[in-house]
N, CA, C and O atoms as CSV, one atom per row, in Angstrom:
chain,resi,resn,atom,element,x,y,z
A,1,UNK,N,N,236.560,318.744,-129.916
A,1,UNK,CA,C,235.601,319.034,-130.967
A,1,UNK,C,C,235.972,320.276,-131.767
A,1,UNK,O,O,235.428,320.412,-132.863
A,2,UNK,N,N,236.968,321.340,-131.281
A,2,UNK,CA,C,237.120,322.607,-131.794
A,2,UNK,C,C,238.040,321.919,-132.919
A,2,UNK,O,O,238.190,322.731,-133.832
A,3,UNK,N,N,238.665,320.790,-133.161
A,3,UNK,CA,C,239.673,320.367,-134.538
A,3,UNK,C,C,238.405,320.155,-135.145
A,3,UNK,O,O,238.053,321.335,-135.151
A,4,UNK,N,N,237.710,319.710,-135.521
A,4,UNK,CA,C,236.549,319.947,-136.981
A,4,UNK,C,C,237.115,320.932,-137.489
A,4,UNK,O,O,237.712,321.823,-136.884
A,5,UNK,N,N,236.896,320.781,-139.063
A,5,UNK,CA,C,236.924,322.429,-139.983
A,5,UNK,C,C,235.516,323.289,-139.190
A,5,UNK,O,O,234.603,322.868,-138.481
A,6,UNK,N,N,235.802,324.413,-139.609
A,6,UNK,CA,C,234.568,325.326,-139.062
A,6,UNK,C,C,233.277,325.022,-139.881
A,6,UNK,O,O,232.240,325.273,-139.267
A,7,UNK,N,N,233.101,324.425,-141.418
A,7,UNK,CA,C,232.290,324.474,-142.094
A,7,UNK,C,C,231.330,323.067,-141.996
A,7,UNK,O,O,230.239,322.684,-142.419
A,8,UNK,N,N,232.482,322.537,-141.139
A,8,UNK,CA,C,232.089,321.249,-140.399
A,8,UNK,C,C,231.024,321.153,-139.304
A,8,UNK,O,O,230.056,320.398,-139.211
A,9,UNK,N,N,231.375,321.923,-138.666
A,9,UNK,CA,C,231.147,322.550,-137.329
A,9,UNK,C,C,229.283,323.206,-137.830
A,9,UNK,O,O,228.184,322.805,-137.445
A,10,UNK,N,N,229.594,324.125,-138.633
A,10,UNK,CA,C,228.512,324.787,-139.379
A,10,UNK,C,C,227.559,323.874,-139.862
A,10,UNK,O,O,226.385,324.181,-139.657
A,11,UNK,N,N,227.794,322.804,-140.468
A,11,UNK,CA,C,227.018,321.774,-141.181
A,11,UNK,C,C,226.331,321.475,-140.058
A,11,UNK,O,O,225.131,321.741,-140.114
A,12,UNK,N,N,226.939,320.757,-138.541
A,12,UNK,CA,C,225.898,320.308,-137.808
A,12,UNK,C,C,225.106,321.588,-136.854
A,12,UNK,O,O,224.160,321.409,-136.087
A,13,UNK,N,N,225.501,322.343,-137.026
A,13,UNK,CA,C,224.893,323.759,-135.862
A,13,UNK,C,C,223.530,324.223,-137.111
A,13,UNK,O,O,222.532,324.857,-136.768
A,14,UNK,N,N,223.688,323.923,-138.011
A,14,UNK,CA,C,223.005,324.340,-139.287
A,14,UNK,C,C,221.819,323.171,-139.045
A,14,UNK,O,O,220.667,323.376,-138.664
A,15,UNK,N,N,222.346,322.090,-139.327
A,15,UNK,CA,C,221.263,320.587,-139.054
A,15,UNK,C,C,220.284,320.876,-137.840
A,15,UNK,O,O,219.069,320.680,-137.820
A,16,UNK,N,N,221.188,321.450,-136.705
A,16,UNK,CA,C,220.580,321.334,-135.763
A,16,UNK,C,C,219.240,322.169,-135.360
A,16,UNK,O,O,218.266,321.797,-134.705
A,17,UNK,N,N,219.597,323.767,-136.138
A,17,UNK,CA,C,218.763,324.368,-136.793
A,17,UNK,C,C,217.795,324.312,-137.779
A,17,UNK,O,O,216.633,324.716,-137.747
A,18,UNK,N,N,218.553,323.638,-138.857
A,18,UNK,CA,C,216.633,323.304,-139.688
A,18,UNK,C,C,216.376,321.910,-138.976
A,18,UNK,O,O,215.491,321.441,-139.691
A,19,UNK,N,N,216.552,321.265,-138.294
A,19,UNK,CA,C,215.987,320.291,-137.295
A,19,UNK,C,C,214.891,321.405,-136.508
A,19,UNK,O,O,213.784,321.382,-137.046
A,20,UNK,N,N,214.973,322.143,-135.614
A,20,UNK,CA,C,214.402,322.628,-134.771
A,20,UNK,C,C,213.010,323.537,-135.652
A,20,UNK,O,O,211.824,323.569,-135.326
A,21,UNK,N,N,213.584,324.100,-136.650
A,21,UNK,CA,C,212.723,324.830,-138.106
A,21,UNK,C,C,211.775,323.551,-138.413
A,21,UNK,O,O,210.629,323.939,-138.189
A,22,UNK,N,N,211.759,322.691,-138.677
A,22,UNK,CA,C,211.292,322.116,-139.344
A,22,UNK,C,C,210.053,321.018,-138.736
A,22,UNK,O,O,209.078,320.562,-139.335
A,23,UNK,N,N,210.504,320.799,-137.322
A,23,UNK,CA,C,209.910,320.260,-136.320
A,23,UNK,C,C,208.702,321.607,-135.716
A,23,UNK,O,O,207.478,321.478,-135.696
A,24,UNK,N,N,209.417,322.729,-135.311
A,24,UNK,CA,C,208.311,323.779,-134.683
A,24,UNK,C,C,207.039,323.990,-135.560
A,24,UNK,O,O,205.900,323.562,-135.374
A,25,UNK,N,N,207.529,324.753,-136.552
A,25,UNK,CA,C,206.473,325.077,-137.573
A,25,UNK,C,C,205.578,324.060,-137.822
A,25,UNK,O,O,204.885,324.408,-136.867
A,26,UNK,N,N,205.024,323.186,-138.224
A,26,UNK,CA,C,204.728,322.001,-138.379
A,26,UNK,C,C,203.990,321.922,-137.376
A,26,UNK,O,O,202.770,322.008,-137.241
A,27,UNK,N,N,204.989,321.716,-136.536
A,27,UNK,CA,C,203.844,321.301,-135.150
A,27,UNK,C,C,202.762,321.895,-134.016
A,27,UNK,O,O,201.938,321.469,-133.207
A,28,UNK,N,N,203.541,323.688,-134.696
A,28,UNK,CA,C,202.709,324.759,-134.004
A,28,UNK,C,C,201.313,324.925,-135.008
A,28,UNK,O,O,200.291,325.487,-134.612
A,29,UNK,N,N,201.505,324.205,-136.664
A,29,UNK,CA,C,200.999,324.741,-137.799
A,29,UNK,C,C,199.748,323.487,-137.219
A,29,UNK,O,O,198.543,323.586,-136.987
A,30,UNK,N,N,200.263,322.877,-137.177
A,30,UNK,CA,C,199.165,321.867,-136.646
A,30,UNK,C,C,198.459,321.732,-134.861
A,30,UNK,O,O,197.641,320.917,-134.433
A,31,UNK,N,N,199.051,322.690,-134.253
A,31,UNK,CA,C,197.580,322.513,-133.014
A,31,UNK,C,C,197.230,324.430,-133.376
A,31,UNK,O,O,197.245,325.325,-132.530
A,32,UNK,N,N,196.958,324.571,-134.802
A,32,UNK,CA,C,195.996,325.666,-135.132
A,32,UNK,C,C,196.893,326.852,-135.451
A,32,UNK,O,O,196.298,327.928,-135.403
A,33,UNK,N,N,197.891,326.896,-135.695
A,33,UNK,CA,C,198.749,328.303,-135.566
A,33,UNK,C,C,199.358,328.430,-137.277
A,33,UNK,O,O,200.066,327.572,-137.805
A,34,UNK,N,N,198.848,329.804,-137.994
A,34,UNK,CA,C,198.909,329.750,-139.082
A,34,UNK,C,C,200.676,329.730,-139.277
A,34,UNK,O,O,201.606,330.271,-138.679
A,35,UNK,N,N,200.582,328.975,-140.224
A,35,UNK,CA,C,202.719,329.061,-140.745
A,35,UNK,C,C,203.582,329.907,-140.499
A,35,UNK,O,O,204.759,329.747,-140.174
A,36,UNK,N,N,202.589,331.459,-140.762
A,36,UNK,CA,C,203.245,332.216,-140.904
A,36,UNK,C,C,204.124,333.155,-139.587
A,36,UNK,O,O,205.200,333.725,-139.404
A,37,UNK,N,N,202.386,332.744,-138.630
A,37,UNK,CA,C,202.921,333.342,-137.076
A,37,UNK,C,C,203.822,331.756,-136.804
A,37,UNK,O,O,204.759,331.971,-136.036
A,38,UNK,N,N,203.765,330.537,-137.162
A,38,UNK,CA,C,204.927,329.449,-136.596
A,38,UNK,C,C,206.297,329.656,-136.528
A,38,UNK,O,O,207.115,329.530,-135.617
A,39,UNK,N,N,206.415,330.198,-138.355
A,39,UNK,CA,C,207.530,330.319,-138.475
A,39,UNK,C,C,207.884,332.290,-137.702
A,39,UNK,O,O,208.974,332.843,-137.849
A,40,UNK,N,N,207.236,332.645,-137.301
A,40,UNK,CA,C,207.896,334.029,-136.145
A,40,UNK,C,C,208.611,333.431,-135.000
A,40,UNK,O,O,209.796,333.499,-134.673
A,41,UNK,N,N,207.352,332.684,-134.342
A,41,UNK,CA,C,208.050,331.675,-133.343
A,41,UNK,C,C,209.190,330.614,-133.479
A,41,UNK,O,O,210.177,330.525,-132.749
A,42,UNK,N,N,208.921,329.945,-134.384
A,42,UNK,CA,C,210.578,329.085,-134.525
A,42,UNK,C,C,211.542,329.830,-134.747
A,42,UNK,O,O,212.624,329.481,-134.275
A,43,UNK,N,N,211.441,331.553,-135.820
A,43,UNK,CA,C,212.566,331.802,-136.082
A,43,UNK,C,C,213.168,332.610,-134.537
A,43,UNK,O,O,214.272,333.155,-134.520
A,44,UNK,N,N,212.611,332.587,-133.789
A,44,UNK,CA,C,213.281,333.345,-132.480
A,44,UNK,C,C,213.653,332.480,-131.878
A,44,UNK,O,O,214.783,332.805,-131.513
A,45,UNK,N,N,213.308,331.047,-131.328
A,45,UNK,CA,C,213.755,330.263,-130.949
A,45,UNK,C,C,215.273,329.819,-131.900
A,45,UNK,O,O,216.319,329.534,-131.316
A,46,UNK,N,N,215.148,329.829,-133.381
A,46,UNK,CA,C,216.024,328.898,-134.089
A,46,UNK,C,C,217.558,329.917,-134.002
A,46,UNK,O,O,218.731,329.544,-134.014
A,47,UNK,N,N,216.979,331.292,-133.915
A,47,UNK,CA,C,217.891,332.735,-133.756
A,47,UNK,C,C,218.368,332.421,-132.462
A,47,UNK,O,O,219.553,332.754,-132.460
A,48,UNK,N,N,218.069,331.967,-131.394
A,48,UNK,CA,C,218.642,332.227,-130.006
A,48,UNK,C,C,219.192,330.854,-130.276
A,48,UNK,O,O,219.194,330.911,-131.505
A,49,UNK,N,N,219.502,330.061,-130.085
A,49,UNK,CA,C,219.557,328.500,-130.373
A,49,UNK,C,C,220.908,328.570,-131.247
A,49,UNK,O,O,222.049,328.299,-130.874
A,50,UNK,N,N,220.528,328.949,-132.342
A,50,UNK,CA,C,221.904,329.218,-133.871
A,50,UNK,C,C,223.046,330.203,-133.277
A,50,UNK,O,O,224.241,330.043,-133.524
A,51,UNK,N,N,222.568,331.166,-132.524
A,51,UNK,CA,C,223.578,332.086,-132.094
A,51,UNK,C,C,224.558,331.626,-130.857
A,51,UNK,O,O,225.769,331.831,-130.770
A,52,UNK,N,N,223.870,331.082,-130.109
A,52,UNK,CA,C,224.036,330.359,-129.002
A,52,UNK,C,C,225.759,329.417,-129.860
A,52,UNK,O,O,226.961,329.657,-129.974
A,53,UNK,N,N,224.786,328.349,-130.242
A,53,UNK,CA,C,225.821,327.524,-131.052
A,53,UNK,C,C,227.435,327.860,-131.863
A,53,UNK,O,O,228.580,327.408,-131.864
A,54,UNK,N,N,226.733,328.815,-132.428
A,54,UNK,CA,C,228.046,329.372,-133.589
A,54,UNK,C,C,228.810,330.211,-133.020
A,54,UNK,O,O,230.013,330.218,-133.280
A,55,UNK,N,N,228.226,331.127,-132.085
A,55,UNK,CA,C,229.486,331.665,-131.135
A,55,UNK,C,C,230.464,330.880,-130.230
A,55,UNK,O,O,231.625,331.203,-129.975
A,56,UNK,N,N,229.990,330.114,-129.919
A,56,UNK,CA,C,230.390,328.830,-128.627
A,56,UNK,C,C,231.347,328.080,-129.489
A,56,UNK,O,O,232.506,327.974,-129.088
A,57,UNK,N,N,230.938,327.455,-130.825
A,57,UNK,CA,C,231.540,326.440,-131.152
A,57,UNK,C,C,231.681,326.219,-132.675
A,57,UNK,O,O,232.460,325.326,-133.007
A,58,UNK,N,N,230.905,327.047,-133.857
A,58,UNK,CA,C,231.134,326.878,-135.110
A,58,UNK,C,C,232.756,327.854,-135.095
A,58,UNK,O,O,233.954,327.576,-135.155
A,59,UNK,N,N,232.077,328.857,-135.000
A,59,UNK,CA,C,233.406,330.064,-134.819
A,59,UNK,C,C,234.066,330.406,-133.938
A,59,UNK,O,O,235.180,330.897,-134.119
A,60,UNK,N,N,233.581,330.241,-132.866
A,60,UNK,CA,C,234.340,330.369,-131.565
A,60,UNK,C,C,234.974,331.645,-131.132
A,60,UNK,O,O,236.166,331.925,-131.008
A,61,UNK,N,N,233.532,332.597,-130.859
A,61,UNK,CA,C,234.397,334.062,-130.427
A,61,UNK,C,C,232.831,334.452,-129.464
A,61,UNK,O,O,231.665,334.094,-129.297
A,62,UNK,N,N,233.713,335.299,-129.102
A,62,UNK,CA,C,232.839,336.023,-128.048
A,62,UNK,C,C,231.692,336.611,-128.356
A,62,UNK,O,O,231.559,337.579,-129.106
A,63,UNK,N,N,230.523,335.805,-127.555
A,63,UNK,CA,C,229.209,336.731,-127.688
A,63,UNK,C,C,229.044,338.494,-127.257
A,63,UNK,O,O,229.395,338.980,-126.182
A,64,UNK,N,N,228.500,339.143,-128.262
A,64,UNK,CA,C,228.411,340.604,-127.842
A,64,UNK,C,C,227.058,340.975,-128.777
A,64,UNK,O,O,226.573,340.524,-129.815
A,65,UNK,N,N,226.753,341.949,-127.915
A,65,UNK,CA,C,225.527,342.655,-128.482
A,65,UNK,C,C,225.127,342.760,-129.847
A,65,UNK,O,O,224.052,342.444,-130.357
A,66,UNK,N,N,226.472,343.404,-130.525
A,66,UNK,CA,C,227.168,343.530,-131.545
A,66,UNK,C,C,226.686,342.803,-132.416
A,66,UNK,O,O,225.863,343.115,-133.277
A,67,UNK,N,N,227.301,341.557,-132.180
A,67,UNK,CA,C,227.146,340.218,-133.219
A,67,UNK,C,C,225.744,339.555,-132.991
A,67,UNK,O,O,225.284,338.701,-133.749
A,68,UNK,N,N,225.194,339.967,-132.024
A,68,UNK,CA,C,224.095,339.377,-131.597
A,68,UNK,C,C,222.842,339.901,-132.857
A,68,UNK,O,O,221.978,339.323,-133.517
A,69,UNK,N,N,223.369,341.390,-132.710
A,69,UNK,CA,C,222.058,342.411,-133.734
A,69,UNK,C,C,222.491,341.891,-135.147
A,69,UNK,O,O,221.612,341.637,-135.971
A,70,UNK,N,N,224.009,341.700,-135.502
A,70,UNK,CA,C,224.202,340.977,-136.776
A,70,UNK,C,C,223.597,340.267,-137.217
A,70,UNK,O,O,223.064,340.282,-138.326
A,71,UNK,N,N,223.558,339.112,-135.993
A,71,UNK,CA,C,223.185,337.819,-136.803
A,71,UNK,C,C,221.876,337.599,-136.691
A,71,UNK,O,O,221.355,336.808,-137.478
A,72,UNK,N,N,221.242,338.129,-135.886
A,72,UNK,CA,C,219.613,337.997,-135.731
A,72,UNK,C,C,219.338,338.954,-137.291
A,72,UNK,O,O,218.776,338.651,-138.343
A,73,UNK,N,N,219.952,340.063,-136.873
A,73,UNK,CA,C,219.260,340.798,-138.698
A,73,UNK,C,C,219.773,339.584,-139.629
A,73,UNK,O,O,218.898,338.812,-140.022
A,74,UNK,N,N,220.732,339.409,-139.911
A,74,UNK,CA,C,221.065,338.598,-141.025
A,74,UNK,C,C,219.854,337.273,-140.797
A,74,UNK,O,O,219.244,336.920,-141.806
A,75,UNK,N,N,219.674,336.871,-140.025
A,75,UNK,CA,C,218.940,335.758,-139.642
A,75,UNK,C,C,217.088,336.263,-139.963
A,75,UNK,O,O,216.163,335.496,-140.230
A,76,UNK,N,N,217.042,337.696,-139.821
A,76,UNK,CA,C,215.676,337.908,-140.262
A,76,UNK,C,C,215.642,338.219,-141.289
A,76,UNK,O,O,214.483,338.511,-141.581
A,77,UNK,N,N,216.550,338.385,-142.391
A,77,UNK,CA,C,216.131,338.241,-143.943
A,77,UNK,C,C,215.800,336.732,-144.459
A,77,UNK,O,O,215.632,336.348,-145.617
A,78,UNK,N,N,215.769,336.181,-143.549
A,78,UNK,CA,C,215.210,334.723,-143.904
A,78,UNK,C,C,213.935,334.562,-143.811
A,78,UNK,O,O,213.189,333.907,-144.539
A,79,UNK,N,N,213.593,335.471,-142.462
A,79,UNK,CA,C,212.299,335.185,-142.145
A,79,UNK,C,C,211.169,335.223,-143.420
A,79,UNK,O,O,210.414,334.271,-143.618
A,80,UNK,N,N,211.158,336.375,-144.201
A,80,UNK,CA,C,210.143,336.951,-144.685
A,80,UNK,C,C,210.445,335.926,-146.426
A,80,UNK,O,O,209.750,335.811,-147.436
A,81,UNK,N,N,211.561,335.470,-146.101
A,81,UNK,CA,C,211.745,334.763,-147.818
A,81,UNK,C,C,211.195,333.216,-147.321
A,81,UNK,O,O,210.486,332.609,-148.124
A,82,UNK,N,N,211.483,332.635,-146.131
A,82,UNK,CA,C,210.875,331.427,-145.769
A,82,UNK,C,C,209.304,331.626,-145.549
A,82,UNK,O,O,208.482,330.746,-145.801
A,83,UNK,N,N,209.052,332.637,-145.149
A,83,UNK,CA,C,207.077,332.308,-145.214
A,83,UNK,C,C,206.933,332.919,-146.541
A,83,UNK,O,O,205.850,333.503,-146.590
A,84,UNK,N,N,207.548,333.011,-147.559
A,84,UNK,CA,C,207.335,333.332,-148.549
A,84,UNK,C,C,207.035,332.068,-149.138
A,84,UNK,O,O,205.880,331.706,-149.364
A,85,UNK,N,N,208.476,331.101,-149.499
A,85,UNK,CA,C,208.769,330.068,-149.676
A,85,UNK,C,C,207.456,328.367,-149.406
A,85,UNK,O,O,206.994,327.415,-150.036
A,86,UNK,N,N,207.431,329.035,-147.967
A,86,UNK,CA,C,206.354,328.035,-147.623
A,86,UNK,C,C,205.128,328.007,-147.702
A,86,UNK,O,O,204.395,327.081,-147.356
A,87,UNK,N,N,204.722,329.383,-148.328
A,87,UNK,CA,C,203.749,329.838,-148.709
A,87,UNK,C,C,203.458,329.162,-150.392
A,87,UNK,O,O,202.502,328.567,-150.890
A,88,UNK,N,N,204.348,329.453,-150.740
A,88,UNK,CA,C,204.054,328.861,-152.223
A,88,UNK,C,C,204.251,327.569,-152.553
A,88,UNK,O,O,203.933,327.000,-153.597
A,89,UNK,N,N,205.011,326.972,-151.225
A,89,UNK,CA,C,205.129,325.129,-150.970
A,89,UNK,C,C,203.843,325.108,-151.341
A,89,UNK,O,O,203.512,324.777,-152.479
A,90,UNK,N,N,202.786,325.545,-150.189
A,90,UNK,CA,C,201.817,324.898,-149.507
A,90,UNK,C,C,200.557,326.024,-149.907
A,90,UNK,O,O,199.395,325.675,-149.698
A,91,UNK,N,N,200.732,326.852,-150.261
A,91,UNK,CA,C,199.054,327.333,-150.814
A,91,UNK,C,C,199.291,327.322,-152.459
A,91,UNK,O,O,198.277,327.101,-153.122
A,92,UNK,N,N,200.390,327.513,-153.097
A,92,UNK,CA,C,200.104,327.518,-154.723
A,92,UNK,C,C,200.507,325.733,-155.133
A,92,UNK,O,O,200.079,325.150,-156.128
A,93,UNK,N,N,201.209,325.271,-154.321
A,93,UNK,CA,C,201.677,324.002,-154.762
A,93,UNK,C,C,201.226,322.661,-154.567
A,93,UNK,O,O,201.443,321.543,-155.033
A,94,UNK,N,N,200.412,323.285,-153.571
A,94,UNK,CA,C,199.729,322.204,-152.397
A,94,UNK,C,C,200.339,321.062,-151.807
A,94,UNK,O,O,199.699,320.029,-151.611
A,95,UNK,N,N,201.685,321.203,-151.477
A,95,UNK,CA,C,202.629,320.488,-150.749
A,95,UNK,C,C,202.226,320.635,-149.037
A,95,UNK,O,O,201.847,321.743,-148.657
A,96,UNK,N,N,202.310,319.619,-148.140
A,96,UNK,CA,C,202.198,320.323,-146.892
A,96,UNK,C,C,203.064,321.087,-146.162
A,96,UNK,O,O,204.254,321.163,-146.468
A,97,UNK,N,N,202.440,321.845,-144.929
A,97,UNK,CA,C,203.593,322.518,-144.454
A,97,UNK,C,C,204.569,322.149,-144.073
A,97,UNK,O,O,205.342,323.081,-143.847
A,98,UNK,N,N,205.111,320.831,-143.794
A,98,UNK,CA,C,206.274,319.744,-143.400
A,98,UNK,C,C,207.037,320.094,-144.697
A,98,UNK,O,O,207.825,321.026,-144.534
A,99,UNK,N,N,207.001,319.588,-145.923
A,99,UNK,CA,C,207.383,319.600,-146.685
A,99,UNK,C,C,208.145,320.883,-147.099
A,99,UNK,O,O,209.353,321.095,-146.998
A,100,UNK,N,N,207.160,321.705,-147.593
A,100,UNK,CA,C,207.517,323.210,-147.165
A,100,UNK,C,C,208.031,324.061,-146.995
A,100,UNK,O,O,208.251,325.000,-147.760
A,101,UNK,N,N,208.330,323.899,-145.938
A,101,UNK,CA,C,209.304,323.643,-144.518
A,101,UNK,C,C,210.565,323.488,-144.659
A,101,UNK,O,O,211.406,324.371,-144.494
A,102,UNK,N,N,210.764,322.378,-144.966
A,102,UNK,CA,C,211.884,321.631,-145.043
A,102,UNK,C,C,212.421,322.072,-146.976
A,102,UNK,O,O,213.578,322.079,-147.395
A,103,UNK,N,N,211.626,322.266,-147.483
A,103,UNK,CA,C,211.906,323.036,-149.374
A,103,UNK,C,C,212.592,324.127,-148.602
A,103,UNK,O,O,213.822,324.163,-148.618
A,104,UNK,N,N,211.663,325.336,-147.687
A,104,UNK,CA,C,212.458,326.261,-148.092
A,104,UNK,C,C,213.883,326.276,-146.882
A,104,UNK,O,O,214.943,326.814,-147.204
A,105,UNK,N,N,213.736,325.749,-145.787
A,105,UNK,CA,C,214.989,325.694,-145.397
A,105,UNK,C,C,216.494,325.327,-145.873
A,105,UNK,O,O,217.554,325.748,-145.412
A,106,UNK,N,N,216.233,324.265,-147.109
A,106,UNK,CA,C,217.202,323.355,-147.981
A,106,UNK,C,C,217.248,324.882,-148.539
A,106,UNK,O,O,218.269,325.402,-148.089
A,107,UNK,N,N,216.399,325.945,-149.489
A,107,UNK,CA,C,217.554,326.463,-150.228
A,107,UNK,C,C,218.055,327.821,-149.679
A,107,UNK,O,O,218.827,328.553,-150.299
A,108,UNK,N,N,217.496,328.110,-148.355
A,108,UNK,CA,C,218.520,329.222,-147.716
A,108,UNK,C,C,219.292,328.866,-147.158
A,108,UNK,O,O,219.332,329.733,-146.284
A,109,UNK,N,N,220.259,328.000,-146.860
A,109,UNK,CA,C,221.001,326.914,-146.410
A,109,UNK,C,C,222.560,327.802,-146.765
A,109,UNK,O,O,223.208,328.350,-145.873
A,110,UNK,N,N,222.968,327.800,-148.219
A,110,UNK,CA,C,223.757,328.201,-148.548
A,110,UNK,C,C,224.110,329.975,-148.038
A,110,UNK,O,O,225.085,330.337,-147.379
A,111,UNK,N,N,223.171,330.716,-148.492
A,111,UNK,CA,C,222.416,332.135,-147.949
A,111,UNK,C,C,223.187,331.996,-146.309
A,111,UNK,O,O,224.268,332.462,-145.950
A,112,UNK,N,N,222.405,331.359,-145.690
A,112,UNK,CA,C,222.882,331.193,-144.283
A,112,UNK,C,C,224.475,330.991,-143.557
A,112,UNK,O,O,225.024,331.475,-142.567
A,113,UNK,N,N,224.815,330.155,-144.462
A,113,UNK,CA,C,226.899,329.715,-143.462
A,113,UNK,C,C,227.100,331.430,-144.223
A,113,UNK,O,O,227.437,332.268,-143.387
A,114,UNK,N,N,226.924,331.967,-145.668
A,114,UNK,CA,C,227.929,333.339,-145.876
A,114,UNK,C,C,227.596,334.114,-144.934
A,114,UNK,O,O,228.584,334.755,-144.576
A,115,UNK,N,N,226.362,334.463,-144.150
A,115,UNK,CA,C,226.068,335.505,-143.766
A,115,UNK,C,C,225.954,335.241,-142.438
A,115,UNK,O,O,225.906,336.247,-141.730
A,116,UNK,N,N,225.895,334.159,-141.871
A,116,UNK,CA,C,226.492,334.269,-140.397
A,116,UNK,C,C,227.947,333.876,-140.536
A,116,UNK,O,O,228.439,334.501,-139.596
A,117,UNK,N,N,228.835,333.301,-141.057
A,117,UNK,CA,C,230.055,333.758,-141.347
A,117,UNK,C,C,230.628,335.113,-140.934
A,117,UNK,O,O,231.423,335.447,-140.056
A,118,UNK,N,N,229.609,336.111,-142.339
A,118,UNK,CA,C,229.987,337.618,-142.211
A,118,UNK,C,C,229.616,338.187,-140.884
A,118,UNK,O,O,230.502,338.735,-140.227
A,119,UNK,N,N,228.417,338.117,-140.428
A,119,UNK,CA,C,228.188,338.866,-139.011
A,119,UNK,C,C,228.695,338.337,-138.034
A,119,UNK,O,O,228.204,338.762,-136.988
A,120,UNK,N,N,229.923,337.151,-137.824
A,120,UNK,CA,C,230.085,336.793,-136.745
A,120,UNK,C,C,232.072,336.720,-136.755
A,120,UNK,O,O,232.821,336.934,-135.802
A,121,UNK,N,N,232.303,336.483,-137.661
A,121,UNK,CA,C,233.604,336.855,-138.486
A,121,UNK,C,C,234.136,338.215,-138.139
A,121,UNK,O,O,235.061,338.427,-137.354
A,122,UNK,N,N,233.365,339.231,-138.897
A,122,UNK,CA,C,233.985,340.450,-139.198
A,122,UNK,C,C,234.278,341.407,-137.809
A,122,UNK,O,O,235.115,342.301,-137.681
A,123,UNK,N,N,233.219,340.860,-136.751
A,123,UNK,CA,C,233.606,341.476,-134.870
A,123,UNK,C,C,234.931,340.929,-134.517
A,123,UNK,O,O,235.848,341.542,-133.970
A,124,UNK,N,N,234.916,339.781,-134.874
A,124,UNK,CA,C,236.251,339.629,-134.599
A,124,UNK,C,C,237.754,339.605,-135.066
A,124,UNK,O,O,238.688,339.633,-134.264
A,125,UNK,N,N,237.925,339.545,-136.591
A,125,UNK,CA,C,238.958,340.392,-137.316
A,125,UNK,C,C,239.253,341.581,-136.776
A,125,UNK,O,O,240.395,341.993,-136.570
A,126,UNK,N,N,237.778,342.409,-136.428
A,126,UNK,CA,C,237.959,344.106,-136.252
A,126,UNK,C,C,238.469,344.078,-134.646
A,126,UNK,O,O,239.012,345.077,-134.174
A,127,UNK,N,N,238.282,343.006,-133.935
A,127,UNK,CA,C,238.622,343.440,-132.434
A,127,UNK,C,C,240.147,342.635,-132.473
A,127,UNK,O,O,241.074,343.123,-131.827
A,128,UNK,N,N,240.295,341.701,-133.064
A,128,UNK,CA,C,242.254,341.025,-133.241
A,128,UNK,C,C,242.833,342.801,-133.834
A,128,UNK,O,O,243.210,343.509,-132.900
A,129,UNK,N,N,242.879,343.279,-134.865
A,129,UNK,CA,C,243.377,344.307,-135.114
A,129,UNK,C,C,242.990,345.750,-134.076
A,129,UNK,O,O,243.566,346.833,-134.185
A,130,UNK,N,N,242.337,345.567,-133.488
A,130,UNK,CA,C,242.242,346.701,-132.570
A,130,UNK,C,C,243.127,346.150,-130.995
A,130,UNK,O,O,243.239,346.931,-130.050
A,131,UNK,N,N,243.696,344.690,-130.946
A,131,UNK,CA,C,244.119,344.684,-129.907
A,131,UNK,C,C,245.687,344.476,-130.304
A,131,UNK,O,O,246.701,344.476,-129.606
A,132,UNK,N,N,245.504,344.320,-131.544
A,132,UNK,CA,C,247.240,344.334,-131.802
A,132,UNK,C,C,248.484,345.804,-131.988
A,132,UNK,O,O,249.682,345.581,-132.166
């Protein structure tokens, strides 16, 4: 499976992620839990889950603390633009929160492969040149 391109690799670790986004929220939003605390909860789950993945097998380098604080920060500038996002799905637009959901995950999508790319990339360029 490591012959995939990496962006390959990314596409389904990504799927697998707004799969899990898109299913939680929703379903926490519906036995009473406002969007906004849903999406706190999915995004820690979708953060441990995504990191899990892309170290193991999009990019394939070693988990460290390091990359861990990277990509969770990089991963929480999403947070506050997706309950933004789904906020204006679903209280100015009156779309439901499924929908939503799934709007604003489609357009941080792109946002997402550069910047876990960068936080998960750049530990390891910097540790190949520190061992050469």
């Amino acid at each position: 499976m490591k012959s995939i391109a990496p962006h390959l690799r990314f596409t389904v670790v990504a799927a697998i992620c707004f799969f899990l986004g898109t299913v939680l929220i929703p379903l926490m939003a519906s036995a009473g839990l406002h969007y906004a605390l849903a999406a706190l909860f999915a995004f820690v789950i979708v953060t441990l889950v995504g990191f899990w993945l892309h170290t193991s097998w999009t990019f394939d380098v070693e988990r460290s603390l390091a990359g861990f604080v990277r990509y969770s920060s990089t991963m929480a500038l999403n947070l506050p633009m997706s309950i933004m996002l789904i906020g204006l799905g679903h209280e100015l637009m009156g779309f439901s929160v499924t929908f939503s959901t799934i709007m604003s995950s489609g357009l941080l999508c792109l946002w997402n492969f550069l910047a876990i790319r960068w936080a998960l990339i750049r530990l390891a360029k910097r540790e190949t040149r520190e061992h050469s």
